[in-house]
C-alpha positions as a printed NumPy array, in Angstrom:
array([[ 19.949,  12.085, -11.511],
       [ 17.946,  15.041, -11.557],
       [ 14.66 ,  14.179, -13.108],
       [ 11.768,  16.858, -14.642],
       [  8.596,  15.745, -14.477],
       [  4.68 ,  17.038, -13.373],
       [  2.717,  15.867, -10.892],
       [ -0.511,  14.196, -13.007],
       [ -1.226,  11.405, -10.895],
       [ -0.973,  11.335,  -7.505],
       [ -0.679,   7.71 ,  -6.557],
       [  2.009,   6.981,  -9.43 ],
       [  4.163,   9.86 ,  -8.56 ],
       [  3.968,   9.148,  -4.673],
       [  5.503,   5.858,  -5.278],
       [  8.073,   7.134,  -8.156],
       [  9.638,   9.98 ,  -5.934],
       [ 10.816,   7.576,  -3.276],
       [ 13.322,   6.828,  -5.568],
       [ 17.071,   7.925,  -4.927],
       [ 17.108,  10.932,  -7.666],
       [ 16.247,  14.132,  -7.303],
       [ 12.748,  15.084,  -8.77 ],
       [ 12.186,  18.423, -10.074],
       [  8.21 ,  19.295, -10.293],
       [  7.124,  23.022, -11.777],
       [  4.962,  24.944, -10.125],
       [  2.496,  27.645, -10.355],
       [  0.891,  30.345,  -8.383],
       [ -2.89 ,  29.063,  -9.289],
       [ -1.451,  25.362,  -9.421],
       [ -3.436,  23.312, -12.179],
       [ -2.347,  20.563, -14.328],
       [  0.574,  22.612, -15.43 ],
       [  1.924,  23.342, -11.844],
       [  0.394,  21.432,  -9.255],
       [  4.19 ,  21.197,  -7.656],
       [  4.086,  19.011,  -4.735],
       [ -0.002,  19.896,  -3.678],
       [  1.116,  19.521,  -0.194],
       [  2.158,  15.689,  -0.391],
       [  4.145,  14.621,   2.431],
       [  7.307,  13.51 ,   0.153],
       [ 11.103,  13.171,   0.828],
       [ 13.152,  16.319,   1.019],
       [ 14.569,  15.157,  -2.571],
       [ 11.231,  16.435,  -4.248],
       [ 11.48 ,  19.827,  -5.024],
       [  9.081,  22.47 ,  -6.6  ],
       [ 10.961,  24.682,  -9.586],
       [  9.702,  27.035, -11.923],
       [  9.856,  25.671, -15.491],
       [ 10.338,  29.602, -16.773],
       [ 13.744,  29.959, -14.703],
       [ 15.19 ,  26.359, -14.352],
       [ 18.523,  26.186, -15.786],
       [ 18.189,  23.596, -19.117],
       [ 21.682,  22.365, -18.041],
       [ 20.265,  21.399, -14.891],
       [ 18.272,  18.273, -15.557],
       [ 19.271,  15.153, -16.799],
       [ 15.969,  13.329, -18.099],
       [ 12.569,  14.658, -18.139],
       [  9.621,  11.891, -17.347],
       [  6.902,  13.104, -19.742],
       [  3.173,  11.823, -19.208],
       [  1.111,  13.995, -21.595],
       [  1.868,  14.265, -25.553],
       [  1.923,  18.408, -25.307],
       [  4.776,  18.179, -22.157],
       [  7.329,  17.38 , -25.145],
       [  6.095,  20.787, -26.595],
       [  6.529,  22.897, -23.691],
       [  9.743,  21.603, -22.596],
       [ 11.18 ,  22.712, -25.546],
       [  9.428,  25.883, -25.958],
       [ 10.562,  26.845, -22.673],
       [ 13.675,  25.087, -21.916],
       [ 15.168,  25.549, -25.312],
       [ 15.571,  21.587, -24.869],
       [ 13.749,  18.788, -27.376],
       [ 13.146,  15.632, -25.644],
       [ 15.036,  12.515, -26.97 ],
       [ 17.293,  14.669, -29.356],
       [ 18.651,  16.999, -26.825],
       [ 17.468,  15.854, -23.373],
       [ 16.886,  12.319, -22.679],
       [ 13.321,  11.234, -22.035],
       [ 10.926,   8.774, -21.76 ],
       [  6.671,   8.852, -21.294],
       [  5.062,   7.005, -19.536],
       [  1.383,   5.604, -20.374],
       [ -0.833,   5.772, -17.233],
       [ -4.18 ,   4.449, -19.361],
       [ -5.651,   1.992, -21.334],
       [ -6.435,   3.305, -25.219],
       [ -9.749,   5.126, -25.97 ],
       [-11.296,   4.757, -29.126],
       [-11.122,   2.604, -31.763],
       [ -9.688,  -0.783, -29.571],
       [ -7.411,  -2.53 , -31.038],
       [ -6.862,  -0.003, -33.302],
       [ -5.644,   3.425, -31.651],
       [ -2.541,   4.675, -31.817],
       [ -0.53 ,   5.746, -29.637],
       [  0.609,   9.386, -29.895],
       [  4.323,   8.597, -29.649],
       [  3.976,   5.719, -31.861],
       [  5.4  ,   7.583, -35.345],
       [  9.254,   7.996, -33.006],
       [ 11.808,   5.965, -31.806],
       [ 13.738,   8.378, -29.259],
       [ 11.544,   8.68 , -26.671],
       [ 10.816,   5.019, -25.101],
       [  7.499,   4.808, -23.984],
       [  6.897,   3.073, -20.524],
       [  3.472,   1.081, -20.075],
       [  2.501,   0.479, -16.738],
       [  0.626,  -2.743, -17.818],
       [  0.762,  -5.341, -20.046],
       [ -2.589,  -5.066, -21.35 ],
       [ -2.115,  -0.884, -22.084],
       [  1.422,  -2.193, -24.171],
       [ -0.566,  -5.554, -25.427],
       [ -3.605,  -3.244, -26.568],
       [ -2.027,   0.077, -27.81 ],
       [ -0.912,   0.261, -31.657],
       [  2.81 ,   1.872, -30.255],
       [  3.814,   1.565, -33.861],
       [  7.684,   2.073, -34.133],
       [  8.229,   3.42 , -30.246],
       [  9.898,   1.193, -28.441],
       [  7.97 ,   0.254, -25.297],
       [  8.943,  -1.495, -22.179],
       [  6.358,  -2.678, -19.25 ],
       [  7.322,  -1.049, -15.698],
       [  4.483,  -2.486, -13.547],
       [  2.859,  -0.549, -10.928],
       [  4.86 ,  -0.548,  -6.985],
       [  3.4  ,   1.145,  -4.084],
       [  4.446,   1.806,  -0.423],
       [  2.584,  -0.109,   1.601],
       [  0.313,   1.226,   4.094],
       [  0.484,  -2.191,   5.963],
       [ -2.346,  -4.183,   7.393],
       [ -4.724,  -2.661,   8.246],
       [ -8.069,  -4.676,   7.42 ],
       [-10.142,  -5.125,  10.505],
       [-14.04 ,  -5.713,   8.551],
       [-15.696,  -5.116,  10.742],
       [-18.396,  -3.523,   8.774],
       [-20.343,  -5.921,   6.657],
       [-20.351,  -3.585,   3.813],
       [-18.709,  -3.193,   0.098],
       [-15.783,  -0.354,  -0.143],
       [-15.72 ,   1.318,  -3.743],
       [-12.962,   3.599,  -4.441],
       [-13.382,   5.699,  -7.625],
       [-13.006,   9.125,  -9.239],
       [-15.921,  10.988, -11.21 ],
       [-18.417,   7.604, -11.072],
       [-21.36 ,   9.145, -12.341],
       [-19.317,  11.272, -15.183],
       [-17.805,   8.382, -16.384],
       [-20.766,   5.679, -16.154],
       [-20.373,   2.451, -18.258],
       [-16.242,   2.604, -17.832],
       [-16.672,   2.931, -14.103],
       [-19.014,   0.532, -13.776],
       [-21.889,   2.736, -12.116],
       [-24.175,   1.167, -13.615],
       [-23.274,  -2.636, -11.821],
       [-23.683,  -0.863,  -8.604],
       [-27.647,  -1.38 ,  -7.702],
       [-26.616,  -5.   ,  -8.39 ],
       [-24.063,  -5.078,  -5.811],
       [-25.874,  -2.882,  -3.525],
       [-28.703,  -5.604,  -3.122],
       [-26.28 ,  -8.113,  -2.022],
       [-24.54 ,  -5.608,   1.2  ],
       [-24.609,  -1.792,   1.488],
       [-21.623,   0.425,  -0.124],
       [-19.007,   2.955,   0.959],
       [-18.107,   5.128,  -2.261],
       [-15.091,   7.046,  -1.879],
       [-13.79 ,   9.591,  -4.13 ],
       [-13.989,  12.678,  -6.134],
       [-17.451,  13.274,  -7.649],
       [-19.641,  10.959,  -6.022],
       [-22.811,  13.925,  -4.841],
       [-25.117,  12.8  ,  -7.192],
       [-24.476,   8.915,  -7.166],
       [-27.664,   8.043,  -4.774],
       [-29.88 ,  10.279,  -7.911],
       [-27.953,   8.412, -10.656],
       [-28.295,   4.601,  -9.668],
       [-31.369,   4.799,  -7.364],
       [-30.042,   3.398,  -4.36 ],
       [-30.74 ,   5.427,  -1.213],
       [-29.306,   6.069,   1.498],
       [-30.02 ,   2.87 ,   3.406],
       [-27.892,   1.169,   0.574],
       [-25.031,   3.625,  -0.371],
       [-23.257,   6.018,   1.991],
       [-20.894,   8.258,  -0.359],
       [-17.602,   9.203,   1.917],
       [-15.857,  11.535,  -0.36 ],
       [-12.558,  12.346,  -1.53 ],
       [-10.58 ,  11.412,   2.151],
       [ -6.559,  11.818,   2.425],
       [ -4.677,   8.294,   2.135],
       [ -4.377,   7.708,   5.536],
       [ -7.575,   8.625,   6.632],
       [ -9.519,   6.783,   3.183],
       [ -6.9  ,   3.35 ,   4.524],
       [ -7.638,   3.608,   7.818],
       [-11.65 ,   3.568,   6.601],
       [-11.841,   1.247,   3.821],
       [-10.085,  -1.505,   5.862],
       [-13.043,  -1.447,   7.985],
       [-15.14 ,  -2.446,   5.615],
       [-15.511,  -6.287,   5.082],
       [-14.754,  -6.47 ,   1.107],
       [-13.26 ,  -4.242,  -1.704],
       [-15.493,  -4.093,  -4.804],
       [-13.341,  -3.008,  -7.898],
       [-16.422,  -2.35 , -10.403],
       [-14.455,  -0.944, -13.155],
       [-14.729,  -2.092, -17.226],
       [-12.411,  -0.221, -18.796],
       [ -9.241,   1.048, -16.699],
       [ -5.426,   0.264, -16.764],
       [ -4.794,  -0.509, -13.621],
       [ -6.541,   1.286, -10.5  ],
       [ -3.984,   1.553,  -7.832],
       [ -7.109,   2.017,  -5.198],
       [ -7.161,  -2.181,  -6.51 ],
       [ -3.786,  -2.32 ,  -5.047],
       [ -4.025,  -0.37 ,  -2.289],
       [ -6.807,  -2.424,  -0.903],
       [ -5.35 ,  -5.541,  -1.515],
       [ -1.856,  -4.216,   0.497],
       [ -4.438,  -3.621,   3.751],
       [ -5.422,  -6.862,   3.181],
       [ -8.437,  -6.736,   1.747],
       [-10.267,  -9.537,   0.23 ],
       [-11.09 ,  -7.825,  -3.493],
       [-13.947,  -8.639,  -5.735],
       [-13.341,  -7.075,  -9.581],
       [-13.954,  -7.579, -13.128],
       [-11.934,  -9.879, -14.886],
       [-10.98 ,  -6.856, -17.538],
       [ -7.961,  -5.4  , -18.55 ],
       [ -4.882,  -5.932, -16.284],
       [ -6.888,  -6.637, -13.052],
       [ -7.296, -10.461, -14.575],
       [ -3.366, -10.551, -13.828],
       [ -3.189,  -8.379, -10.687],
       [ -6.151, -10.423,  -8.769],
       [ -5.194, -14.393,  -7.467],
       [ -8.605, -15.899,  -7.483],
       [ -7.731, -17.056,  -4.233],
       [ -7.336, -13.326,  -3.01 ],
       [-11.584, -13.146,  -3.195],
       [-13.499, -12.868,  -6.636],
       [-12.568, -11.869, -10.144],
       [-14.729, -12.8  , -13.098],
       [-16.956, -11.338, -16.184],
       [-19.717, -13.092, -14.778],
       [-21.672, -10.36 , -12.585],
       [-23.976, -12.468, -11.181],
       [-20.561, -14.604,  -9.832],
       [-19.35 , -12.078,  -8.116],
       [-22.429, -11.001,  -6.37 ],
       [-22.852, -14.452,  -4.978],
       [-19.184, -14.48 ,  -3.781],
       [-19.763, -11.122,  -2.349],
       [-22.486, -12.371,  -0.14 ],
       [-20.049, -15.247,   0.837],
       [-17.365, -12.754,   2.322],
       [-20.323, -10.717,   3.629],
       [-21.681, -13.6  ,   5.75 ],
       [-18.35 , -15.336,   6.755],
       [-15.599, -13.037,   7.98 ],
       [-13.369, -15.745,   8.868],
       [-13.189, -16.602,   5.166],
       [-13.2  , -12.575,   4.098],
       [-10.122, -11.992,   6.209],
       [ -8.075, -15.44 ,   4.857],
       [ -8.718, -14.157,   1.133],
       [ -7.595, -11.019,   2.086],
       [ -4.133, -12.482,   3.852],
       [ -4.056, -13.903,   0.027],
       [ -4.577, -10.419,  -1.498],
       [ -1.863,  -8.997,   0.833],
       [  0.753, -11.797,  -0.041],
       [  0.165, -11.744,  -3.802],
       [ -0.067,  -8.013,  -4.098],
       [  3.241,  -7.525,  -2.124],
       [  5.278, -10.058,  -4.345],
       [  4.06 ,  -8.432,  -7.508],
       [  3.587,  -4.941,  -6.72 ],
       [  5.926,  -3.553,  -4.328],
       [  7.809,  -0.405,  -4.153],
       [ 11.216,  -1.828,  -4.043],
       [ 10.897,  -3.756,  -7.273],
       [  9.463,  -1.002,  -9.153],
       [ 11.816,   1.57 ,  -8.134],
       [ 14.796,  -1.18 ,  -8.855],
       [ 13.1  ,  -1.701, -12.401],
       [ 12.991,   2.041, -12.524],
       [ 16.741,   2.504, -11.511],
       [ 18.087,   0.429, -14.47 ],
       [ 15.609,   2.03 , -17.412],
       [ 17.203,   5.487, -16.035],
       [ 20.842,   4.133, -16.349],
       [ 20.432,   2.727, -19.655],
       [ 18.558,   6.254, -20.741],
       [ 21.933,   8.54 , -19.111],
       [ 23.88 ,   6.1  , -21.176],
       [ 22.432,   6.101, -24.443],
       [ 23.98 ,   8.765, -27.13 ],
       [ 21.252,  11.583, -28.129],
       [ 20.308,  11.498, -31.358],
       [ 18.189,  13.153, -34.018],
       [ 14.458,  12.856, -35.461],
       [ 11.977,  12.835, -33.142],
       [  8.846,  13.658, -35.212],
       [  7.539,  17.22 , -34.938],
       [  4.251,  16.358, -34.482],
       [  5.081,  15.24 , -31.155],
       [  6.276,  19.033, -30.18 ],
       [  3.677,  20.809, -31.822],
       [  1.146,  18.631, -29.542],
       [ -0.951,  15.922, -30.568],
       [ -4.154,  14.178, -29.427],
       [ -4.198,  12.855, -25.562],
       [ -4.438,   9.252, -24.761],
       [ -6.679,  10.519, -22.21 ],
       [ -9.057,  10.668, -24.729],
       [-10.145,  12.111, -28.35 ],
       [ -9.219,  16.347, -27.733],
       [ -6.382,  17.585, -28.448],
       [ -4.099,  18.573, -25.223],
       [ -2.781,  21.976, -24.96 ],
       [ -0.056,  23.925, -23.664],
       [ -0.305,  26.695, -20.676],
       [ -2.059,  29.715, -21.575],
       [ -4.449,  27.756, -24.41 ],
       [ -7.543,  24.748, -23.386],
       [ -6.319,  23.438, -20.165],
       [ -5.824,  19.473, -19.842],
       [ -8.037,  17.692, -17.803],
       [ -7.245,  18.809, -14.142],
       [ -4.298,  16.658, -12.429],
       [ -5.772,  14.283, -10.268],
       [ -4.411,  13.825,  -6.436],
       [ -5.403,  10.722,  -6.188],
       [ -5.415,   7.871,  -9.531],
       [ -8.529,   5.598,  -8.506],
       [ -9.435,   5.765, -12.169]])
């Protein structure tokens, strides 16, 4: 098949391209979250970049939406509505924002675009309405095993940490920081050392690295702290547990089904996995057995051939299905992101919030 769809997140859409189809992402001169095209990504031959404004509409046969306002501008460019005249689905990267339980989902008033949750808790926890929803749970590739730990410190993996605060966890980090030092990694970490008031001593902030480069360095590290209150499912989690990392994270949201106790710490109880972090800190030979535990439960659950298998048969079953009428206009005139509470907006209007190359969210 020859599937339509932009790259928003990085980590999702290296693991969805591997796929045997024929992927189709618009670009644009200045890039952006409307035309990031392939940013440079290492990816099979099968990706290609396209320009939305010249692609043949009889050229694609599903389009892979992941923001309400795509709907809009496929058919305001391609002539093409999705679900009535192209098949489609959308896929939910997040958890909801807002009134939890109560917010609902922006494809929730339609029933002929299927949305895809990546989780059970974003499906569980989002009013979808009448949409019908499937789970397609996250697969990566696997970097293999890399985890050496040799430095007794925390790795931290996370995008904008002092913009986003509470849902990041930044606030936990002093906590963690008095029971081993931290590597942060990731965009938007300059001002982390002002925000929490650790120095230097305490918290060394590494940047946004490449994925080779940020695997090769967090595996060094003797334990993965996953900090995070409020996120659907942070692939950085997933990544660290595939080097075979021994993880310590909150017992919120889906990472209470992704993390085996047995593959380090997970709990609500802070001060727990502080003391559990000192553990791993002070006993390698027990740090690198959870982690062998990570690496085995991650790779059952999470791996790319299973999610591209599960992705296979929701595509048939799409191809196959007769097109039909009534999807609700307020889906093509744009409605309010699941990112948050704006409203999202086409090319040329408010820009969305900047496509991400990496989703440690």
């Amino acid at each position: 098949m020859r599937i339509l769809l932009w790259h928003v997140h990085g980590s999702w859409t290296d693991a969805f391209v591997r796929g045997r189809h024929e992927y189709l992402l618009p670009v644009l001169p200045d890039g952006g979250p409307w035309g990031l095209g392939r940013a440079g990504r290492n990816w099979p031959a099968s990706v290609r970049e396209v320009s939305l404004a010249t692609l043949a509409a009889d050229s694609i046969d599903a389009v892979v939406l992941q923001r309400p306002a795509e709907a809009a501008e496929v058919a305001r460019v391609l002539g093409l509505r999705p679900g009535i005249d192209l098949p489609a689905v959308y896929v939910e990267h997040n958890t909801p924002k807002g009134d939890v339980p109560f917010t609902v989902h922006p494809l929730a008033g339609q029933r002929e675009i299927p949305v895809v949750h990546v989780t059970h808790f974003n499906e569980l926890f989002w009013d979808n309405g009448g949409a019908r929803t499937t789970v397609i749970e996250h697969g990566i590739p696997d970097p293999g095993y890399l985890y050496t730990g040799e430095i007794p410190e925390l790795g931290v993996v996370v995008n904008e940490p002092v913009r986003r605060g509470r849902v990041t966890g930044t606030d936990l980090l002093p906590g963690f920081a008095a029971a081993a030092p931290l590597q942060v990694f990731g965009m938007g970490g300059d001002d982390l050392h002002a925000s929490t008031g650790i120095g230097p001593s305490r918290l060394r902030i590494r940047g946004d690295l490449k994925s080779a480069a940020l695997h090769r360095e967090l595996a060094r590290c003797r334990v993965y702290l996953h900090p995070l209150r409020w996120t659907s499912l942070g692939l950085a989690l997933l990544e660290a547990m595939h080097l075979g990392m021994p993880v310590l994270a909150l017992a919120t949201t889906e990472a209470a089904r992704a993390v085996p106790a047995e593959a380090g710490g997970i709990s609500t109880d802070v001060h727990e996995l502080r003391r559990c972090a000192e553990l791993l800190i002070n006993d390698p030979e027990e740090a690198r057995r959870r982690g062998k535990a990570a690496r085995e439960a991650v790779l059952e659950r999470y791996g790319l051939d299973r999610f591209l298998a599960d992705w296979d048969m929701l595509l048939a079953e799409l191809r196959a299905r007769p097109r039909r009428g009534n999807a609700v206009q307020e889906l093509l005139a744009g409605q309010e992101t699941s990112e948050g509470n704006g409203r999202s907006m086409g090319p040329g209007t408010e820009p969305l919030t900047p496509a991400r190359e990496r989703n440690t969210h």
